[in-house]
RODO-2510 file (C-alpha; in nm, 4 decimals, decimal comma):
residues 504
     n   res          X          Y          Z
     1     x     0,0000     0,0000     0,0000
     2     x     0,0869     0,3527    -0,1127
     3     x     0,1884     0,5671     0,1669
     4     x    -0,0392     0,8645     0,1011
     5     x    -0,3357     0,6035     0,1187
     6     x    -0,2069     0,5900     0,4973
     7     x    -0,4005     0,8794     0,7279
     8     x    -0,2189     0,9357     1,0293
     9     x    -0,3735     1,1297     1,3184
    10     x    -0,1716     1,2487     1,6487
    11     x    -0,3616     1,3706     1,9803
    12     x    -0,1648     1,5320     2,2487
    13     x    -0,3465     1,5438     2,5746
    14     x    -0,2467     1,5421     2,9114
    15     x    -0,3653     1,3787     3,2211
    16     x    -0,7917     1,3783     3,2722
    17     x    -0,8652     1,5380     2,9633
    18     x    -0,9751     1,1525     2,7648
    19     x    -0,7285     1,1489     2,4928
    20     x    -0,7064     0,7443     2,5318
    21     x    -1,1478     0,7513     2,5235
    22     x    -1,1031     1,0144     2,2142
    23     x    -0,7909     0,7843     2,0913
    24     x    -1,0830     0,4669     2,0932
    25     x    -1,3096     0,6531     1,9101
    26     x    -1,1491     0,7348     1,6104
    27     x    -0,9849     0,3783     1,5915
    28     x    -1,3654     0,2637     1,5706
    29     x    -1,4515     0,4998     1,3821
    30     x    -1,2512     0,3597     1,0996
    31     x    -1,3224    -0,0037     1,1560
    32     x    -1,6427     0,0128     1,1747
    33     x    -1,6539     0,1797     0,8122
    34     x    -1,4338    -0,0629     0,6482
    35     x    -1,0937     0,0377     0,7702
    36     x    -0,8085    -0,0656     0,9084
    37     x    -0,6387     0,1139     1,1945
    38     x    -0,3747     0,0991     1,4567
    39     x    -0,3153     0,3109     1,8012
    40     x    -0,0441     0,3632     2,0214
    41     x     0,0246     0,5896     2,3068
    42     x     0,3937     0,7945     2,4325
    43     x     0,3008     0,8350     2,7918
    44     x     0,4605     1,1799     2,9032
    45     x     0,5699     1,3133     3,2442
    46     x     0,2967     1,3926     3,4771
    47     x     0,0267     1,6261     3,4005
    48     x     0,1951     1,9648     3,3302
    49     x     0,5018     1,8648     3,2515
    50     x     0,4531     1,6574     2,9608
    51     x     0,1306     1,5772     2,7474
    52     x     0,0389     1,1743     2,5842
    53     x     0,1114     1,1803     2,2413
    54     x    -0,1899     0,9448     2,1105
    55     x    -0,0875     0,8124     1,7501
    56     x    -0,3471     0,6848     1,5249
    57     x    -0,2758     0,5289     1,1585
    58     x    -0,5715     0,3933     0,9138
    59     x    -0,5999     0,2839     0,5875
    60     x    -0,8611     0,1398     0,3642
    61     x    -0,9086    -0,2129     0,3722
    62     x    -0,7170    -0,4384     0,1529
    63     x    -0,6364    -0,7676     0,1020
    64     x    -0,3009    -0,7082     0,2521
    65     x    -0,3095    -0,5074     0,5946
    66     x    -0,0593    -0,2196     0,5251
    67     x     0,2183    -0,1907     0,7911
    68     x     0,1644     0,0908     1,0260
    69     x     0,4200     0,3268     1,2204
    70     x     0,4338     0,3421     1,6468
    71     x     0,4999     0,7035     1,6536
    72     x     0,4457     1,0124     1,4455
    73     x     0,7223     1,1639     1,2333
    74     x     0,8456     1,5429     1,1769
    75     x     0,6408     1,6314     0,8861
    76     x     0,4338     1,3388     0,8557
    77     x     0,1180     1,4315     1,0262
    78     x    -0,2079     1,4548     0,8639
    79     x    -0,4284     1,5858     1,1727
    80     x    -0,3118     1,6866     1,4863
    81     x    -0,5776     1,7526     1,7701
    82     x    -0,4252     1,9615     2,0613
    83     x    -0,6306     1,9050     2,3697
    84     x    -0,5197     2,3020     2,5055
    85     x    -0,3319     2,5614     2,3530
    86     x     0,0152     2,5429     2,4952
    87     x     0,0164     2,1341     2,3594
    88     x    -0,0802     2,3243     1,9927
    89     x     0,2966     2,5144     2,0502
    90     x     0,4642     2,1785     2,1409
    91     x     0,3168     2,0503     1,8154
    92     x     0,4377     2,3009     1,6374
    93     x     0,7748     2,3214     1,7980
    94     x     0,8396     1,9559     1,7622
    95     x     0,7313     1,9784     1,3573
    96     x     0,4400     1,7379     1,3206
    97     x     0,2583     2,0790     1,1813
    98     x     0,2952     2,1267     0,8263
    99     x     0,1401     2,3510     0,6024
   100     x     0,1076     2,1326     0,2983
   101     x    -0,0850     1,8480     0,4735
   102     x    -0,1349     1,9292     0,7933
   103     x    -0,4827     1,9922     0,9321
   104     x    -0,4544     2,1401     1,3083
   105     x    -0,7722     2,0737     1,5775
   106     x    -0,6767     2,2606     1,9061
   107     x    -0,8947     2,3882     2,1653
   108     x    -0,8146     2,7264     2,2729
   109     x    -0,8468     2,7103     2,6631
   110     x    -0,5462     2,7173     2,8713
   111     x    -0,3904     2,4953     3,1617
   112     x    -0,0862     2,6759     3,2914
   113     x     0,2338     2,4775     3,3026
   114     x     0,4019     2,4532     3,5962
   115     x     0,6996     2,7079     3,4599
   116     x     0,4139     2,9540     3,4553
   117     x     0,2755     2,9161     3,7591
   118     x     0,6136     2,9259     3,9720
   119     x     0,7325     3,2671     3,8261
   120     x     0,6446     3,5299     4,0683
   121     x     0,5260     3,7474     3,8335
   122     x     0,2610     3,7023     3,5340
   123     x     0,5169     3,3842     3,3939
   124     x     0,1933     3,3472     3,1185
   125     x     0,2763     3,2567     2,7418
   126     x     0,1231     3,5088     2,5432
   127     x    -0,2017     3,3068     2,3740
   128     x    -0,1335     3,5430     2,0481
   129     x     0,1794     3,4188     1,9715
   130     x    -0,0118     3,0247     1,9323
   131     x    -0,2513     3,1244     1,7045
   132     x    -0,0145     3,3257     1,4561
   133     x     0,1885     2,9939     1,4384
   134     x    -0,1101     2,8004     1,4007
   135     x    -0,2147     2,9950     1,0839
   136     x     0,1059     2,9967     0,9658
   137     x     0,2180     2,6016     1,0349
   138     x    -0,1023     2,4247     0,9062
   139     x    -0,2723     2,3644     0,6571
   140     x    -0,5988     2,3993     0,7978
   141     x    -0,7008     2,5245     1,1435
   142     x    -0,9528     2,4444     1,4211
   143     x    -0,9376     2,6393     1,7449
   144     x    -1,2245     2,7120     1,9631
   145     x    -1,2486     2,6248     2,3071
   146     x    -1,3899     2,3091     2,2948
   147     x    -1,3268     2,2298     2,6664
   148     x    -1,5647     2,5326     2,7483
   149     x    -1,8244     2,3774     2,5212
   150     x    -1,7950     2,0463     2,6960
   151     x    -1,8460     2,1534     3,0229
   152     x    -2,1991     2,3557     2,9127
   153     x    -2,2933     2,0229     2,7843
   154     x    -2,2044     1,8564     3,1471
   155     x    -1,9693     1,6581     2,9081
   156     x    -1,5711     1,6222     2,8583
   157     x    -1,3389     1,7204     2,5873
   158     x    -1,2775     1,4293     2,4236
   159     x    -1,7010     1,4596     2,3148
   160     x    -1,6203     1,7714     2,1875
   161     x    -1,3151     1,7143     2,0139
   162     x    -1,4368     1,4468     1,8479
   163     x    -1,7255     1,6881     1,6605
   164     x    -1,4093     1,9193     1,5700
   165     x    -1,2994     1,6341     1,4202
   166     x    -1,6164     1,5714     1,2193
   167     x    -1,6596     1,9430     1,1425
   168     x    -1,2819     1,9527     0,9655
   169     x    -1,3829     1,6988     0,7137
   170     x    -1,0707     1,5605     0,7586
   171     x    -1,1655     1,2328     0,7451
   172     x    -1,3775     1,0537     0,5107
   173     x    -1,6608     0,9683     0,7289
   174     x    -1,9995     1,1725     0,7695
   175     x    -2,1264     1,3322     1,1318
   176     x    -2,3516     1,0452     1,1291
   177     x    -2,1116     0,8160     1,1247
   178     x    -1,9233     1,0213     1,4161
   179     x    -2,2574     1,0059     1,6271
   180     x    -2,3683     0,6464     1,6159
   181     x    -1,9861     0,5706     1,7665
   182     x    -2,1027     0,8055     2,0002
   183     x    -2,4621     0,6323     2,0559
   184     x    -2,1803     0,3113     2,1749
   185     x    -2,0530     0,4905     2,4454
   186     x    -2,2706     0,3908     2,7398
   187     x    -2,4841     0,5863     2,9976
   188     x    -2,2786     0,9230     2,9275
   189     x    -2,3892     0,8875     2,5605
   190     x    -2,6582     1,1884     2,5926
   191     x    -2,4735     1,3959     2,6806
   192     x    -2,1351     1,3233     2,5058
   193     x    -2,3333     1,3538     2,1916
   194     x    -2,4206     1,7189     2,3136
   195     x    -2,1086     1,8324     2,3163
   196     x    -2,0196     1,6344     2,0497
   197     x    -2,3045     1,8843     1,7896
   198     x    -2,1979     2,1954     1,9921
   199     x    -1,8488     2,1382     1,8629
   200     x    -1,9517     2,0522     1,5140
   201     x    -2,1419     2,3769     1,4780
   202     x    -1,8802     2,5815     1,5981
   203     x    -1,7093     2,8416     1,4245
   204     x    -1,3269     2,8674     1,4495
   205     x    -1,1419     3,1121     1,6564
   206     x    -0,9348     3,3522     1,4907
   207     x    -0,7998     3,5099     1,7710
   208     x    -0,7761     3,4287     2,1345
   209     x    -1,1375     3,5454     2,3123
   210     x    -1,1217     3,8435     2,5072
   211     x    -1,1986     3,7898     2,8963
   212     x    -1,5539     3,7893     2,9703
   213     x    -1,7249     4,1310     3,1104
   214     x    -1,7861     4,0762     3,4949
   215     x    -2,1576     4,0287     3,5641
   216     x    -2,2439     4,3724     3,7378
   217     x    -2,2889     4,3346     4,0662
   218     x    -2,5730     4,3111     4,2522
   219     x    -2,7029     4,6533     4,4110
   220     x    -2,6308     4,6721     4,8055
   221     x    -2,8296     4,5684     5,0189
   222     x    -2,8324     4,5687     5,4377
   223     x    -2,9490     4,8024     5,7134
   224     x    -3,0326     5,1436     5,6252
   225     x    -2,7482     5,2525     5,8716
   226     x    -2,4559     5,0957     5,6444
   227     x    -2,6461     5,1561     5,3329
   228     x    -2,5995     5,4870     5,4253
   229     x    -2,2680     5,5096     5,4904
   230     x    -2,1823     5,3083     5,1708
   231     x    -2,3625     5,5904     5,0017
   232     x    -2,1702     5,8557     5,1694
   233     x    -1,8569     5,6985     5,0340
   234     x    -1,9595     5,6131     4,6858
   235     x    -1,9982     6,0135     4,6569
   236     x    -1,6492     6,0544     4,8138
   237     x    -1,5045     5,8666     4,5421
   238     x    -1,7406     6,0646     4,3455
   239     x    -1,4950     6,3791     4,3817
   240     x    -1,1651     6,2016     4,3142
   241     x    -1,0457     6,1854     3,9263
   242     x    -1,2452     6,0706     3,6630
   243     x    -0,9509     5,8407     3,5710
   244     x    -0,9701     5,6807     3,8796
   245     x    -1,2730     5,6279     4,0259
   246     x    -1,3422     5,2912     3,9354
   247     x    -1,0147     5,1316     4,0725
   248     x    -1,1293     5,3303     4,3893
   249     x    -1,4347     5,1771     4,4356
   250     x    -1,3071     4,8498     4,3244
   251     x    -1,0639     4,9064     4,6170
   252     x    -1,3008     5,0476     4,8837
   253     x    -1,5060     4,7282     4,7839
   254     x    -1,2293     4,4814     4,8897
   255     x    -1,1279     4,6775     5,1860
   256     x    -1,4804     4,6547     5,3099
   257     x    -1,4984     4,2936     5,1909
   258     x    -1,1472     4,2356     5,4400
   259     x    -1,3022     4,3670     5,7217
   260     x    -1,5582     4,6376     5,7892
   261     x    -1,7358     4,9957     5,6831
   262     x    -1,4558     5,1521     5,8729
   263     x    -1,2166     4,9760     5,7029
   264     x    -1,3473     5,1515     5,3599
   265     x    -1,3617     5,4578     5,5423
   266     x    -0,9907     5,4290     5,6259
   267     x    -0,8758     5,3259     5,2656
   268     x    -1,0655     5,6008     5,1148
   269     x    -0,9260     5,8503     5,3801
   270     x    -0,5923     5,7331     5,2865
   271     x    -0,6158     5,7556     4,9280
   272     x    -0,7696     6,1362     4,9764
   273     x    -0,4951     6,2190     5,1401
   274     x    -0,2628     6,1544     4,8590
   275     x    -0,5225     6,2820     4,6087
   276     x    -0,4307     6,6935     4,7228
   277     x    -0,0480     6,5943     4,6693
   278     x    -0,0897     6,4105     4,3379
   279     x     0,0362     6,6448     4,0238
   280     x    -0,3445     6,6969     3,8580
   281     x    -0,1794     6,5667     3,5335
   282     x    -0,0663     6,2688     3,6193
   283     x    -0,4195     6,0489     3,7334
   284     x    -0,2438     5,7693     3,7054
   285     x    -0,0665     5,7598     4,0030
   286     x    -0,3668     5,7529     4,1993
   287     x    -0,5039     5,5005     4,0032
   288     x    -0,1691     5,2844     4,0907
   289     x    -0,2261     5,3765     4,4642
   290     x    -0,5560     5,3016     4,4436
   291     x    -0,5124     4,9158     4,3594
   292     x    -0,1912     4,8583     4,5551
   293     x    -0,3067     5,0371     4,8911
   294     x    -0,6109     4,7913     4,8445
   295     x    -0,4031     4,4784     4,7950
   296     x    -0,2013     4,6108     5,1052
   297     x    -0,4988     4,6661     5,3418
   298     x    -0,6531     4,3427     5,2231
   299     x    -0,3295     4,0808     5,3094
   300     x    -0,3706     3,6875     5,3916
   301     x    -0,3201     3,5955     5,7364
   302     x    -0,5106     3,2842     5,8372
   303     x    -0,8307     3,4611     5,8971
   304     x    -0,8766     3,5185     5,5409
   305     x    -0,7607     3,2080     5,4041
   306     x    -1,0104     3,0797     5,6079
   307     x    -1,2746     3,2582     5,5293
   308     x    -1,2167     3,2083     5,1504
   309     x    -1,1594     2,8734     5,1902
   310     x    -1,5506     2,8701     5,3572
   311     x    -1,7160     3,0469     5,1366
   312     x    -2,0294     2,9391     4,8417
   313     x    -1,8671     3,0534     4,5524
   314     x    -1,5787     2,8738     4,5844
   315     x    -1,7436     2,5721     4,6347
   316     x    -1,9733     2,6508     4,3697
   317     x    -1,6445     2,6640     4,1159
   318     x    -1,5116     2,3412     4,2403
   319     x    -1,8172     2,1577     4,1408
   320     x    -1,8346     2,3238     3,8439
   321     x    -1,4694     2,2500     3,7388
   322     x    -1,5094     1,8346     3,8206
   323     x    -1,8377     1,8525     3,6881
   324     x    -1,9952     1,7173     3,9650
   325     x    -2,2995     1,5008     3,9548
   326     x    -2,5612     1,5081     4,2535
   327     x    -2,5567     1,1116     4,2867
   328     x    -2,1306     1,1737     4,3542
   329     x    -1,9742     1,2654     4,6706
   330     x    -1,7014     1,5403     4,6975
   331     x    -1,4073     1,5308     4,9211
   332     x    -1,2111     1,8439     4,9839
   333     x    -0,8772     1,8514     5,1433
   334     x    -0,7250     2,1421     5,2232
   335     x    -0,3538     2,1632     5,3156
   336     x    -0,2192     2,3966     5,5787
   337     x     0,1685     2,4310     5,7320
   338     x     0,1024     2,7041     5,9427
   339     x     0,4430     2,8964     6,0947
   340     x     0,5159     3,0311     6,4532
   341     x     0,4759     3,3426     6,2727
   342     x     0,1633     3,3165     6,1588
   343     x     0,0665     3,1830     6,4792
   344     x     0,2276     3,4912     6,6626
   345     x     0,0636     3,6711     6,4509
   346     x    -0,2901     3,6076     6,5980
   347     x    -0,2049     3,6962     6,9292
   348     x    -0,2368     4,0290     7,1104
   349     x     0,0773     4,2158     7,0260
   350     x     0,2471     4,1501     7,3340
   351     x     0,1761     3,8165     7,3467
   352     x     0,3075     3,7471     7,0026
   353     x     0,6063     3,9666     7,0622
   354     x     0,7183     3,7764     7,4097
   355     x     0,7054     3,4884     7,1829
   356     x     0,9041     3,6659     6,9057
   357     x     1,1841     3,8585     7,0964
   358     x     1,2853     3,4878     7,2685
   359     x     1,4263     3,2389     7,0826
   360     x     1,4096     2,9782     7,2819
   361     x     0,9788     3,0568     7,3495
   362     x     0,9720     3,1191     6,9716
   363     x     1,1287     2,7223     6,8972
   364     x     0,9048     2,5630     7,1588
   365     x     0,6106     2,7267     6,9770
   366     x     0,7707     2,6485     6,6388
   367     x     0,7944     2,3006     6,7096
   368     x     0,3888     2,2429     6,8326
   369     x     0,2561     2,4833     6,5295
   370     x     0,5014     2,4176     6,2099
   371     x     0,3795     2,1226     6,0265
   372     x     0,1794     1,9877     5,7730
   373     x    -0,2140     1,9757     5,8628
   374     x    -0,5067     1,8053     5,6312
   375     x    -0,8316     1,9303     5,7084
   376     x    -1,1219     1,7620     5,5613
   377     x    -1,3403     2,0430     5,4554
   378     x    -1,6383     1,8490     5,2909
   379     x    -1,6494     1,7159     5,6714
   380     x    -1,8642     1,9346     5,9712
   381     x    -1,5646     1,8817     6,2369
   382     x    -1,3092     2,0422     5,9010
   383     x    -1,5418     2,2823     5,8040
   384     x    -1,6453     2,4290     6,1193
   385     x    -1,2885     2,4755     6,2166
   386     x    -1,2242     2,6838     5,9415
   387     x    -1,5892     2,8723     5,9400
   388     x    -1,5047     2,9591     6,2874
   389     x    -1,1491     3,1042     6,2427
   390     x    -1,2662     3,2800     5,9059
   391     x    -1,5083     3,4365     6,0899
   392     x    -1,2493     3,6134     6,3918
   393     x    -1,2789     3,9219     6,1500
   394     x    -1,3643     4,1489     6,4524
   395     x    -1,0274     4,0258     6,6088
   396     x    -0,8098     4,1186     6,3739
   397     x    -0,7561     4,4696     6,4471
   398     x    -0,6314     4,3737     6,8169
   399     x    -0,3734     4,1185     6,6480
   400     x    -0,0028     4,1419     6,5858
   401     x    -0,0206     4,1283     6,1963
   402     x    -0,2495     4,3973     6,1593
   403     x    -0,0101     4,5942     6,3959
   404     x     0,2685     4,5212     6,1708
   405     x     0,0385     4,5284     5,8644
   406     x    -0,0183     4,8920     5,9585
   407     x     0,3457     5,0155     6,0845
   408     x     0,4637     4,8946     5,6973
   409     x     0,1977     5,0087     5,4995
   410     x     0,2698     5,3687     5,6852
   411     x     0,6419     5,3379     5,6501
   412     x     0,5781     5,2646     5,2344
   413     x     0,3715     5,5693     5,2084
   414     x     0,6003     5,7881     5,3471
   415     x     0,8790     5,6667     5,1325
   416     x     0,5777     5,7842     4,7955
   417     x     0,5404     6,0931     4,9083
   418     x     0,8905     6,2168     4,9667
   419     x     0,9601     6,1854     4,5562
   420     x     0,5741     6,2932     4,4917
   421     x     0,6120     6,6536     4,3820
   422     x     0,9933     6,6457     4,2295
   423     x     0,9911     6,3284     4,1277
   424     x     0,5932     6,1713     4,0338
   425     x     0,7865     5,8559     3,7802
   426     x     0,9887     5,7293     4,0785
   427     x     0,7076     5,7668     4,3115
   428     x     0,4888     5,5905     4,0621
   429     x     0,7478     5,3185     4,0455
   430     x     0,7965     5,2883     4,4657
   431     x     0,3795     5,2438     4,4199
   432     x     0,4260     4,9268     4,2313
   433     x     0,6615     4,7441     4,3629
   434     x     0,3547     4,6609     4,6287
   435     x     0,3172     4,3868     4,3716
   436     x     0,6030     4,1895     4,4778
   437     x     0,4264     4,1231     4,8631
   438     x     0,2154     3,8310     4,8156
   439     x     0,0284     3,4920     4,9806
   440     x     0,1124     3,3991     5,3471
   441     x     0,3504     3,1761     5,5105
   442     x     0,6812     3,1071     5,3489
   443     x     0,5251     3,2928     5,0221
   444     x     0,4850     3,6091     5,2124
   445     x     0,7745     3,6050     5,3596
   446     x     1,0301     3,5368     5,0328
   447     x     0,8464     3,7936     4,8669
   448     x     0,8749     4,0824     5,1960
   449     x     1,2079     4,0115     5,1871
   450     x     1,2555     4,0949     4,8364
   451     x     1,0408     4,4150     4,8408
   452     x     1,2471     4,5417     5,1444
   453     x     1,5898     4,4807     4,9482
   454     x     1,4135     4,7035     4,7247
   455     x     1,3705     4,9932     4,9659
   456     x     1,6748     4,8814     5,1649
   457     x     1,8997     5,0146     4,8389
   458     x     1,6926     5,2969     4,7382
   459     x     1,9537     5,5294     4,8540
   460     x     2,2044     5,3933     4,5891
   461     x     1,9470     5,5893     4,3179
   462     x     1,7337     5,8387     4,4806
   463     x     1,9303     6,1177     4,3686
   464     x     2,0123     5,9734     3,9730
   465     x     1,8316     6,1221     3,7342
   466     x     1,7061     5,7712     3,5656
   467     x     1,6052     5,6607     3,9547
   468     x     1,2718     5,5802     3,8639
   469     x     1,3955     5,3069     3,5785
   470     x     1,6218     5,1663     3,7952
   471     x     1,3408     5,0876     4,0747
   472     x     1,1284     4,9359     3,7727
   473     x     1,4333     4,7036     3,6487
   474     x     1,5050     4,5928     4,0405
   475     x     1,0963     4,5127     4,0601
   476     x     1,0965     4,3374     3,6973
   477     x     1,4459     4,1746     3,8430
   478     x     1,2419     4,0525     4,1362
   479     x     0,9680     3,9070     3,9569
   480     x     1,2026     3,6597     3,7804
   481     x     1,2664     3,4217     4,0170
   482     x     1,1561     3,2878     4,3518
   483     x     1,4595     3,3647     4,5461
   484     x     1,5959     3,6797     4,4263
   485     x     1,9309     3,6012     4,2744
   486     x     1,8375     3,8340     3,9661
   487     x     1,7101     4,0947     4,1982
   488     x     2,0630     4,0848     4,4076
   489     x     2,2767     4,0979     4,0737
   490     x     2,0812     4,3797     3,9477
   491     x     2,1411     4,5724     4,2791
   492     x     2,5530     4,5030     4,1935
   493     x     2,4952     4,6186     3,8927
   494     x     2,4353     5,0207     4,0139
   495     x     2,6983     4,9729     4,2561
   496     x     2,9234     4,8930     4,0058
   497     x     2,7945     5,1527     3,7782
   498     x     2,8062     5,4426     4,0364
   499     x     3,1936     5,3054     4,1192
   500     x     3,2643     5,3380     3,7763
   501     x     3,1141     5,6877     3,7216
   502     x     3,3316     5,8218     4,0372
   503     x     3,6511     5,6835     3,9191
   504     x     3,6373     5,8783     3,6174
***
């Protein structure tokens, strides 16, 4: 048999996402319609770190069954179906895209590698940069996000790749055909077959979708003596800058959200303040100050991870995301390593500090508090725990951390508003490095260490005239790795600079 009678069809998937079910399909697909066909399967590293690489070969039948490959070659792929984006790249990187034969089936949702996820700072591969290599690498092109059109259809995305499949015309076999292997598939047939038409009469994606407009929220509602007050401040923020009113109410929202009405008040006061100071032209420093003061007001101590850990909605997404059916039962485990800082950080001030300014007090309590904890949250003894420590909101003011919360956040403000009038683009810059403070426990603390280095050297450029880009490079320096080994070498690099500059 000729080789071009041969079609040969690779699926890269990774763990979950049914490539072996999808894989099964296809292969009876063919021999049910008079062909022959073979399937193997490259297992890869687990879940993010390496996707199954599915191989399919068929042929027409013949008297003599035509010898079949194990793998797929560079440039010697006929269809390649990408269960998520990235695993369309790797395609394309490894060269089983081509344009002169290539037909390309990819579903254009994302799950973040690991490499992404451990960068401090948005690590994301730009979604763009896929589909321009898509267009140009294949012959023909499929992307939509067929895992979002599997989940409306309370299916998987193996269903709904399988009608992308049918909708390329790739293969020589009618929808029909596609469906009654789906009619095969047992009691999830229904709704398999669902997905399986939503992806047939999809239209391709161009582009990568634009995010979603947030549902508006809903309009407040409580006692007419906070309603009142939240009216009072919505026409505070009324009076700031057009530019940046809605970051300031999106901010007064979460500060509220953290803790209280007085809270808000506080935050708002705050960003007042800094409002008469602010050069009218430049609204975008307020704006800045506006989300990073928020993020600072509103940290994670174990009060709030509780309390998010507690709440509907996210219990509401995690049935959503495992699709969960009401006959099935749903265990949540949530992990917890809890420091004597954190710890210490729920006390009274004193208390914690008498723990903190003794080593020997601060090991004993290290040694009861810092390990690894499971809590069963599905369970009423798990969940109440956390209910009830989510809900010490009222005691957080009289705590350590909020004392220490408050002494930083005043000791960053001070250090905006010396450069605010002389110098607005270094001030600007000081505002954003708030970014780098993040999460709670060891997270917290690698990246507070790394935003005081910041501060800690800010005498090395204050007075330069390019200050302000050499705060941005230390912050975009800091965001590059966990530790901050390219932070510390870009802090060398001034000092060697300004050595240089005085010797000559």
């Amino acid at each position: 048999m000729a080789q071009d009678q041969i079609i040969k069809l690779a699926i890269l998937a990774v763990g979950g996402q049914g490539g072996g079910v999808l894989t099964n399909w296809i292969v009876d697909l063919a021999e049910q319609n008079g062909w022959v066909a073979q399937s193997t399967a490259v297992a890869g590293v687990a879940q993010r770190t390496g996707a199954t690489i599915y191989y399919v070969e068929m042929a027409p039948q013949q008297a003599k069954r035509p010898i079949f490959s194990l793998a797929p070659s560079v440039g010697d792929v006929d269809i390649l179906i990408a269960a998520e984006l990235m695993e369309v790249g790797r395609a394309i990187q490894r060269g089983f895209v081509s344009p002169n034969r290539t037909c390309l089936i990819g579903s254009s949702h994302r799950l973040h590698a690991v490499s992404e996820k451990i960068n401090p700072g948005d690590g994301r591969a730009e979604d763009q940069v896929i589909f321009d290599a898509a267009h140009k690498s294949a012959q023909s092109v499929l992307l939509h996000n067929y895992d979002r059109l599997a989940i409306q259809n309370g299916s998987y995305i193996s269903a709904s790749l399988f009608g992308a499949l049918a909708a390329s015309k790739a293969l020589p076999f009618t929808p029909e055909q596609f469906e009654a292997i789906l009619e095969q598939s047992g009691r999830a047939a229904a709704r398999s077959i669902a997905a399986f038409n939503a992806a047939l009469k999809a239209e391709p994606l161009n582009a990568p979708e634009r995010a979603q407009q947030a549902t508006p929220p809903a309009k407040a509602q409580g006692p007419q003596k906070l309603l009142g007050k939240w009216n009072a401040l919505q026409q505070r923020i009324a009076q700031l800058p057009n530019e940046c009113q809605n970051m300031a109410l999106a901010g007064l929202k979460k500060s509220i959200e953290f803790q209280d009405v007085a809270y808000g008040e506080h935050y708002l006061t705050k960003l007042e303040q800094f409002a008469q100071h602010i050069p009218t032209d430049r609204p975008d420093i307020l704006t800045e100050l506006a989300k990073h003061l928020a993020n600072a007001m509103a940290y994670d101590d174990l009060i709030r991870v509780a309390d998010l850990k507690t709440r509907r909605q996210r219990l509401s997404r995690i049935e959503s995301e495992v699709q969960l059916q009401s006959a099935d039962g749903l265990k949540l485990t949530e992990y917890f390593h809890p420091r004597a800082e954190e710890i210490c950080g729920l006390m009274p001030p004193k208390l914690g500090r008498w723990f903190e300014e003794s080593p020997s007090r601060f090991a004993w309590l290290d040694r009861r508090v810092n390990k690894g904890r499971r809590i069963r949250s599905n369970g009423f003894w798990g969940f109440s725990t956390l209910y009830l420590l989510g809900g010490l909101k009222w005691w957080r003011k009289h705590t350590l951390r909020d004392q220490i919360e408050r002494d930083h956040r005043a000791a960053w403000l001070t250090e905006i508003e010396r450069p605010l009038a002389d110098h607005p683009d270094l001030a600007l810059e000081l505002i954003k490095c708030r970014r780098l403070i993040k999460g709670y426990s060891d997270t917290h603390h690698r990246s507070l260490s790394k935003f005081a280095r910041i501060f800690e050297n800010l005498p090395l450029v204050i007075n330069l005239p390019d200050a302000a880009d050499w705060v941005r490079r230390w912050r975009d320096a800091a965001l590059m790795d966990e530790n901050g080994d390219a932070l510390d070498g870009a802090i060398k690099t001034v000092g060697v600079t300004l050595k240089q500059q005085n010797e000559i």
